[in-house]
C-alpha positions in Angstrom: 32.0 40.7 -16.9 30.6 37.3 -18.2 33.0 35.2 -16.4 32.9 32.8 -13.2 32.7 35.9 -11.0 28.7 35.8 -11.4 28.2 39.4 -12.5 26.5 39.3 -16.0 23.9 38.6 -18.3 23.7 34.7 -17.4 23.9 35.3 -13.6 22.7 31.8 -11.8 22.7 29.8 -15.2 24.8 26.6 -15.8 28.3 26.4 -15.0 29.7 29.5 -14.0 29.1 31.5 -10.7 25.7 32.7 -9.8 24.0 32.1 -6.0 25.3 28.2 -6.1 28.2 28.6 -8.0 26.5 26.7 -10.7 24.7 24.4 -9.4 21.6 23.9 -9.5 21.2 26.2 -12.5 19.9 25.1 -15.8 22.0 22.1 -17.2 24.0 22.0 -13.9 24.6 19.1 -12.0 21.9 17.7 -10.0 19.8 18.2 -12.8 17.9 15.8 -15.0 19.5 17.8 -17.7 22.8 17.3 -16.5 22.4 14.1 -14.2 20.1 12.8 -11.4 21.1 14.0 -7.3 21.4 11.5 -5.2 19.0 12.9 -3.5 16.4 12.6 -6.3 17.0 8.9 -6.4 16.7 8.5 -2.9 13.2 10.4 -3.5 12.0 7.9 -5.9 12.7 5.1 -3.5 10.9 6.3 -1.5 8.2 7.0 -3.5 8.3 3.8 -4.7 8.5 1.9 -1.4 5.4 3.6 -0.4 3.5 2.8 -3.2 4.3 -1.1 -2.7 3.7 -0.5 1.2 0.3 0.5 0.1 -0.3 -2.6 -2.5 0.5 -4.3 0.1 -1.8 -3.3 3.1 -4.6 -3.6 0.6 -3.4 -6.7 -0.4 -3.3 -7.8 3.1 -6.5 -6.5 4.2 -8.4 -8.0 2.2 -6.9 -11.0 2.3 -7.3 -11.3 5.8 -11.6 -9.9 5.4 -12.2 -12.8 2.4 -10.8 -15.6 5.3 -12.2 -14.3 8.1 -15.9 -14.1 5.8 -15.3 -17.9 5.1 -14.2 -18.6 8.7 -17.4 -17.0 9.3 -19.2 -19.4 7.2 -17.4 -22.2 7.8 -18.6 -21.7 11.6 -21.7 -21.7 10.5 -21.8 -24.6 8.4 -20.5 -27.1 11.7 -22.9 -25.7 13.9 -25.4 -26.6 11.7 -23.7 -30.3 11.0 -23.5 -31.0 14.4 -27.4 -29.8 14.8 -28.0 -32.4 11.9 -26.2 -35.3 14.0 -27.4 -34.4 17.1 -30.8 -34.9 15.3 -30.2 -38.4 13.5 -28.6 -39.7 16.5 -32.3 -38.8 18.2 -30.6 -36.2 20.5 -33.0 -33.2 20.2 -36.6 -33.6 19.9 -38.0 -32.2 15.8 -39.6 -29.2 17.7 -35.9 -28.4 19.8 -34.4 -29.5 15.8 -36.7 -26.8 13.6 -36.2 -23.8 16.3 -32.7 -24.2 16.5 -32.4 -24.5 12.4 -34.3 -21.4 12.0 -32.0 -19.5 15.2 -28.8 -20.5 13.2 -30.2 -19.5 9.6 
């Protein structure tokens, strides 16, 4: 009545019979009571990998948006060094000089 047939009070519960033959019950294997499935570890790979896959785009992106702001600014800086020259070599007139400043500002 109580054995591994499944019939009983205990039906479905740790070792002995039950819908899984007793697995999966309480204490059974692939249980954190009774041990970690391989497919739980393979979950919290995965898990994990996607967490660092996200650190990682973020890390990335903005990486890649703080050097393309001083790209940005560095562009703006030589266009406005090579105004300056232009202007000490007597290149472009002060009018030509202060319009061009203020367009690059």
């Amino acid at each position: 009545m109580f054995g591994s047939s499944g019939g009983g009070l205990m039906r479905g519960y740790g070792y002995g019979g039950g819908m899984m033959g007793g697995y999966g019950g309480y204490g059974g294997p692939g249980n954190f009571a009774g041990g970690l499935s391989w497919l739980g570890i393979v979950g919290m790979i995965l898990h994990f990998l996607v967490y660092v896959g996200i650190f990682f785009l973020v890390f990335y992106f903005v990486r890649h948006w703080l050097a393309s702001r001083d790209r940005h600014h560095q562009l703006q800086n030589s266009a406005l060094q090579i105004l300056n020259e232009r202007y000490a070599r007597g290149e472009v007139s002060t009018e030509d000089y202060q319009r061009m400043k203020k367009d690059l500002a």
